[in-house]
Backbone as XML, in Angstrom:
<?xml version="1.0"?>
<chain id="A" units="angstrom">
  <residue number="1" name="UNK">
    <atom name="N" x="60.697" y="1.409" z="-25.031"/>
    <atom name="CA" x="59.875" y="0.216" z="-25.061"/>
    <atom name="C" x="60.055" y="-0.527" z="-26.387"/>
  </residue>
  <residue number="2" name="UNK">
    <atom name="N" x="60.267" y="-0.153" z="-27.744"/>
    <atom name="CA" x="60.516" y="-0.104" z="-28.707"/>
    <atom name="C" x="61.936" y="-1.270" z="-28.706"/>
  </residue>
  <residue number="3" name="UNK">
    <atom name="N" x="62.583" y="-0.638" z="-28.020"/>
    <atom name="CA" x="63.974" y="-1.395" z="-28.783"/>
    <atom name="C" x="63.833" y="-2.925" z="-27.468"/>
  </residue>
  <residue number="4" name="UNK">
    <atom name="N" x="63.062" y="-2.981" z="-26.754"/>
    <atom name="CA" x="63.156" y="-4.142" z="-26.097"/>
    <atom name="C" x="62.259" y="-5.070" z="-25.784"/>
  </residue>
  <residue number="5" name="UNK">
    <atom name="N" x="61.335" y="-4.980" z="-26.599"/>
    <atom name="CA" x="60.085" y="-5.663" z="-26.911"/>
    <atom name="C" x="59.635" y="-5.931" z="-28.763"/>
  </residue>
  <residue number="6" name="UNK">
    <atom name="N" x="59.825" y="-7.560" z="-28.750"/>
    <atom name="CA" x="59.861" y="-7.606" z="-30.019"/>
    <atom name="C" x="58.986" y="-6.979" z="-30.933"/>
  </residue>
  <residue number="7" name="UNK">
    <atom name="N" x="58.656" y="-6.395" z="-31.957"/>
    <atom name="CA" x="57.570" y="-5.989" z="-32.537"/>
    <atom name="C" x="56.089" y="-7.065" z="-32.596"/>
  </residue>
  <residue number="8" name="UNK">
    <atom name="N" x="56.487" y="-8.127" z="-32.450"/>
    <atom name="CA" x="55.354" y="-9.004" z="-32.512"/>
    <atom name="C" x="54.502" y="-9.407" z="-30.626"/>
  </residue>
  <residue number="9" name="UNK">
    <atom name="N" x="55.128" y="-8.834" z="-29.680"/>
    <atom name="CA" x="54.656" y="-8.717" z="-28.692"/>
    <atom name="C" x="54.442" y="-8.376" z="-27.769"/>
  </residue>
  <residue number="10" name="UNK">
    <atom name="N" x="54.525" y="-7.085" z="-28.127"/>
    <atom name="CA" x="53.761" y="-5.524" z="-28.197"/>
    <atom name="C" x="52.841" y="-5.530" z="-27.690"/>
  </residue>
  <residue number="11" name="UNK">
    <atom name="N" x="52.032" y="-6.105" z="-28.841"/>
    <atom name="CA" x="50.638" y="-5.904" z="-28.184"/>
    <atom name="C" x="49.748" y="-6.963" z="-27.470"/>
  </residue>
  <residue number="12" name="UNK">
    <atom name="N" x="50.165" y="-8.215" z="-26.914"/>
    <atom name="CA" x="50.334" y="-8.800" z="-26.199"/>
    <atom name="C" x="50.770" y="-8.259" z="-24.606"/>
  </residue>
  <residue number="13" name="UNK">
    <atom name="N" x="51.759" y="-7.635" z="-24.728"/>
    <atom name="CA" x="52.199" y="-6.469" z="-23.439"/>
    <atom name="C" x="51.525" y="-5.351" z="-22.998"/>
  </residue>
  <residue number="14" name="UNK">
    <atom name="N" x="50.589" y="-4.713" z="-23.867"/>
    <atom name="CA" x="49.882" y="-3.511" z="-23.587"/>
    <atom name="C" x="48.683" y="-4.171" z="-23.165"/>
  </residue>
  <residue number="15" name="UNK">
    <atom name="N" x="48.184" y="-5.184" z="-23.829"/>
    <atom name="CA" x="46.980" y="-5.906" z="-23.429"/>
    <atom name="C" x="46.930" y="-6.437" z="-21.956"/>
  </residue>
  <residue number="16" name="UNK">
    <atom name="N" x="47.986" y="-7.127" z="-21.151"/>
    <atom name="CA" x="48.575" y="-7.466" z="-19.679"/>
    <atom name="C" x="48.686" y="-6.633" z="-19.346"/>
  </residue>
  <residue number="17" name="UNK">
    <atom name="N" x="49.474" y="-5.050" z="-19.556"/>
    <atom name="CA" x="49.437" y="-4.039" z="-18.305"/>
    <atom name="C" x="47.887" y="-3.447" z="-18.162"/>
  </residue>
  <residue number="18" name="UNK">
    <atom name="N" x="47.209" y="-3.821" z="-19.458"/>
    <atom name="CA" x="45.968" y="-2.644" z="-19.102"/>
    <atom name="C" x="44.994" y="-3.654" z="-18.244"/>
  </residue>
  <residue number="19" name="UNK">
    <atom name="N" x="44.934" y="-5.252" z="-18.146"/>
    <atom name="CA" x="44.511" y="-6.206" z="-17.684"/>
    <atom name="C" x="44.625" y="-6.006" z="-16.481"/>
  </residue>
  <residue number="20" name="UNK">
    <atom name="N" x="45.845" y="-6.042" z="-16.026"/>
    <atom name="CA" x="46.621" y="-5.562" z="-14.838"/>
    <atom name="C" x="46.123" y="-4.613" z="-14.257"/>
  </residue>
  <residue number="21" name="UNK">
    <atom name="N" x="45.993" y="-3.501" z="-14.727"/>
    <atom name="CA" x="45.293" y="-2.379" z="-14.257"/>
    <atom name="C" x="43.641" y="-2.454" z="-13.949"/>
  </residue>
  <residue number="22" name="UNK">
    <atom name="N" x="43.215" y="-2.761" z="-15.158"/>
    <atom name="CA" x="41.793" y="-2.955" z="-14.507"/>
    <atom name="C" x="41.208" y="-3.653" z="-13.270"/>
  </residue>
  <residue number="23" name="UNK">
    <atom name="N" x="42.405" y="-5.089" z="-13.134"/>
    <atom name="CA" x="42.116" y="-5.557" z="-11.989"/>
    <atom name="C" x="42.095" y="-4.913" z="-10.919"/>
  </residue>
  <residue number="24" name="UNK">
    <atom name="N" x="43.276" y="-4.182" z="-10.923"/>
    <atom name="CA" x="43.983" y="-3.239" z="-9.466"/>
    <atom name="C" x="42.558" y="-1.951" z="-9.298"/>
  </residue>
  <residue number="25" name="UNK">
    <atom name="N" x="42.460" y="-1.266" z="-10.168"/>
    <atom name="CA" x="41.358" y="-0.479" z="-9.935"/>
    <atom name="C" x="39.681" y="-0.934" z="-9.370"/>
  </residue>
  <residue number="26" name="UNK">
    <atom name="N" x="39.505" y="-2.186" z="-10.233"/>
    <atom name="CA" x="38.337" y="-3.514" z="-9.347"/>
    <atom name="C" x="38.430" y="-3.523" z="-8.253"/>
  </residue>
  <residue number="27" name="UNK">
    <atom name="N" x="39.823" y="-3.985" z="-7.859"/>
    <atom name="CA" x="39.908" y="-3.865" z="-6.790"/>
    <atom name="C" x="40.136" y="-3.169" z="-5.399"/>
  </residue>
  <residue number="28" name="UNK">
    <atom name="N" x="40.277" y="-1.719" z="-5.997"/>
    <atom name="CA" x="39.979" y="-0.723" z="-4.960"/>
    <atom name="C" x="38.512" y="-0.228" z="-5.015"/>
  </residue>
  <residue number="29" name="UNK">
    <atom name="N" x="37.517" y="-0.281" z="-5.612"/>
    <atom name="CA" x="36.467" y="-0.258" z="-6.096"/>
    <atom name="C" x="35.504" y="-1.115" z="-5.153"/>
  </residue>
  <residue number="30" name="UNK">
    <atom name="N" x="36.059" y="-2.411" z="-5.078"/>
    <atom name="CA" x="35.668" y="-3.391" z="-4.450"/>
    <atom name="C" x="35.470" y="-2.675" z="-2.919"/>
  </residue>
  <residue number="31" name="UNK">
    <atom name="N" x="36.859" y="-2.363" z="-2.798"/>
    <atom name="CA" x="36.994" y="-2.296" z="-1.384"/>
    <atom name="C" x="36.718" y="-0.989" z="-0.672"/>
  </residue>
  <residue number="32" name="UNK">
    <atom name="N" x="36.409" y="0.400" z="-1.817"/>
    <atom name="CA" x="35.457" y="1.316" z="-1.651"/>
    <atom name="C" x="34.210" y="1.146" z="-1.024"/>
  </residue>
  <residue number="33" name="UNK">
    <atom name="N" x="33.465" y="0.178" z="-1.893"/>
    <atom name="CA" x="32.131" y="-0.289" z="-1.722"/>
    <atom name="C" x="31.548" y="-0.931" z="-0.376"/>
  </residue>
  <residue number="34" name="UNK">
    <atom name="N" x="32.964" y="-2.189" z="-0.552"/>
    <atom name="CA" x="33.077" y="-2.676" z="1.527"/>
    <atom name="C" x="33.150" y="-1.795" z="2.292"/>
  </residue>
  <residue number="35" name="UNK">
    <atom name="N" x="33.928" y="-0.235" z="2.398"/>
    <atom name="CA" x="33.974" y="0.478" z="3.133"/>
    <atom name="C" x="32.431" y="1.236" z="3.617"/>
  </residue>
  <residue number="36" name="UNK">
    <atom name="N" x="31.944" y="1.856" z="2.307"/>
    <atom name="CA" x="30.444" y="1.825" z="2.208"/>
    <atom name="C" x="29.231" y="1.258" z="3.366"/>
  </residue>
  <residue number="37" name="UNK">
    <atom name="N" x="29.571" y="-0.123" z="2.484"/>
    <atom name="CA" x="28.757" y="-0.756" z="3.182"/>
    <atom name="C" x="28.889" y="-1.203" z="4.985"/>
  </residue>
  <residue number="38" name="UNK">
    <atom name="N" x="30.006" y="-0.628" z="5.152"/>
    <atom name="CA" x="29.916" y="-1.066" z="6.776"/>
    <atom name="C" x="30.020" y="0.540" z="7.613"/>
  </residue>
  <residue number="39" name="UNK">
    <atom name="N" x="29.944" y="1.517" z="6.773"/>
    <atom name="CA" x="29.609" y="2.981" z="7.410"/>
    <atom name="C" x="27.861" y="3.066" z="8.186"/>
  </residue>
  <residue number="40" name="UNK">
    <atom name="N" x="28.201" y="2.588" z="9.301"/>
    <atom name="CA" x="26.692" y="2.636" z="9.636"/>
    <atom name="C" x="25.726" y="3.403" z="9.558"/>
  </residue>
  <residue number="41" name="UNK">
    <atom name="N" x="26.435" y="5.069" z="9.677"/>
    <atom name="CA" x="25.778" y="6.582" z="10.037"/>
    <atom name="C" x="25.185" y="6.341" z="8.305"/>
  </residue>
  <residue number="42" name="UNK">
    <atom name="N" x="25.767" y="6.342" z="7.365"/>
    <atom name="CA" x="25.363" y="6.412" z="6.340"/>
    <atom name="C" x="24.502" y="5.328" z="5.991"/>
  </residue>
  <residue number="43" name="UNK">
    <atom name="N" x="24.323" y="4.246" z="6.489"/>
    <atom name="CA" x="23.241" y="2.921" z="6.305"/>
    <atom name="C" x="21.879" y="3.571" z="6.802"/>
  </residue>
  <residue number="44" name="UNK">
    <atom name="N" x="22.350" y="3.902" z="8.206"/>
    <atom name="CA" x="21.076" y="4.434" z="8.691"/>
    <atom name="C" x="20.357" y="6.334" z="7.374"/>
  </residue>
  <residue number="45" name="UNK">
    <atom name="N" x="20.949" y="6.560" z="7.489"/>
    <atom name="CA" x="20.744" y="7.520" z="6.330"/>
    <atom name="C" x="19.880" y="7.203" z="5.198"/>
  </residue>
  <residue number="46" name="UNK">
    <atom name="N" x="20.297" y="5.942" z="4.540"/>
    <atom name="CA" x="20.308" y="5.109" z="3.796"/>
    <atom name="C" x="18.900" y="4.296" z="3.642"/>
  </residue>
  <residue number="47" name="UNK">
    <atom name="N" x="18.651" y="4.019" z="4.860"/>
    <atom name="CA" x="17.212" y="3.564" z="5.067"/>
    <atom name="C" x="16.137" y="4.271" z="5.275"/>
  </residue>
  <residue number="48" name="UNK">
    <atom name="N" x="16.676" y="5.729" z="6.016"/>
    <atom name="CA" x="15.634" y="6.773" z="5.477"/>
    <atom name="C" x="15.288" y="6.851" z="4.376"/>
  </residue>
  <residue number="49" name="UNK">
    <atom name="N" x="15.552" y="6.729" z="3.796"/>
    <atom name="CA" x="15.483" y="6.759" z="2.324"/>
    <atom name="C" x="14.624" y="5.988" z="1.981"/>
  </residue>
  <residue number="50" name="UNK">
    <atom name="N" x="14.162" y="4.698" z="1.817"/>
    <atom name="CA" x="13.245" y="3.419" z="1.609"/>
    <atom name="C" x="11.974" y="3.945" z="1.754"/>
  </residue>
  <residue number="51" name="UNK">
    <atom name="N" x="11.568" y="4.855" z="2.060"/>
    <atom name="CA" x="9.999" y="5.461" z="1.920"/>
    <atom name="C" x="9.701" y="5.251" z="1.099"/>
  </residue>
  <residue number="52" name="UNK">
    <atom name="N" x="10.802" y="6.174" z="0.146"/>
    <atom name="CA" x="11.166" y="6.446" z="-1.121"/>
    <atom name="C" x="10.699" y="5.206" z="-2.242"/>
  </residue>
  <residue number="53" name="UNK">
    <atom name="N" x="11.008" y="4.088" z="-1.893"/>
    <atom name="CA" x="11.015" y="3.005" z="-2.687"/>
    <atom name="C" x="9.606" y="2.838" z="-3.528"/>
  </residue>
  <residue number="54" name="UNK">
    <atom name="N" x="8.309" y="2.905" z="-2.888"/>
    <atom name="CA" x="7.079" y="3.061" z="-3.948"/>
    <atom name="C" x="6.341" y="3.919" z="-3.908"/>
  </residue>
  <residue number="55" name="UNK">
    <atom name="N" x="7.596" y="5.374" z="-4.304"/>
    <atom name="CA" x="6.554" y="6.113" z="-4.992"/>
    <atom name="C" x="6.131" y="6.178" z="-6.194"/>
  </residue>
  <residue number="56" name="UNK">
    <atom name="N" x="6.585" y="5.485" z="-7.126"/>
    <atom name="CA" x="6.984" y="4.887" z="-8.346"/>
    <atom name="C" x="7.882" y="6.093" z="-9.260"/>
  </residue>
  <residue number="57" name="UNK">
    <atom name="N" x="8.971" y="6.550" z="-8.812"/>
    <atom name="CA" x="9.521" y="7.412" z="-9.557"/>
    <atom name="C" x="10.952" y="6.447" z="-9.785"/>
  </residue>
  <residue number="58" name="UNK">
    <atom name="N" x="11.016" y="6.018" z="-11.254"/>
    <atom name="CA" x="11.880" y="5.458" z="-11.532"/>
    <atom name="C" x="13.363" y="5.899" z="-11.744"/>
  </residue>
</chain>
């Protein structure tokens, strides 16, 4: 990496792949979450749960 990247933009380059990356991981994240949210068995699960909502245990 060294001999083909000038020393002055370097770090300019590490800054774009890790950019890069964070997006790509967002975006499976994202689409984790969509998956989630359209699992019905687990929605319904999910709303059992809402009893829950004022018992005041934070």
């Amino acid at each position: 990496m060294t001999a083909t990247i000038p020393p002055r933009q370097r770090s300019r380059l590490i800054a774009k792949l890790l950019e890069d990356e964070l997006k790509k991981r967002e975006q499976e994240l994202y689409q984790a979450a969509l998956a989630v949210e359209q699992d019905e068995e687990l929605g319904a699960e999910m709303r059992e749960w809402d009893v829950t909502l004022g018992d005041g245990i934070e």
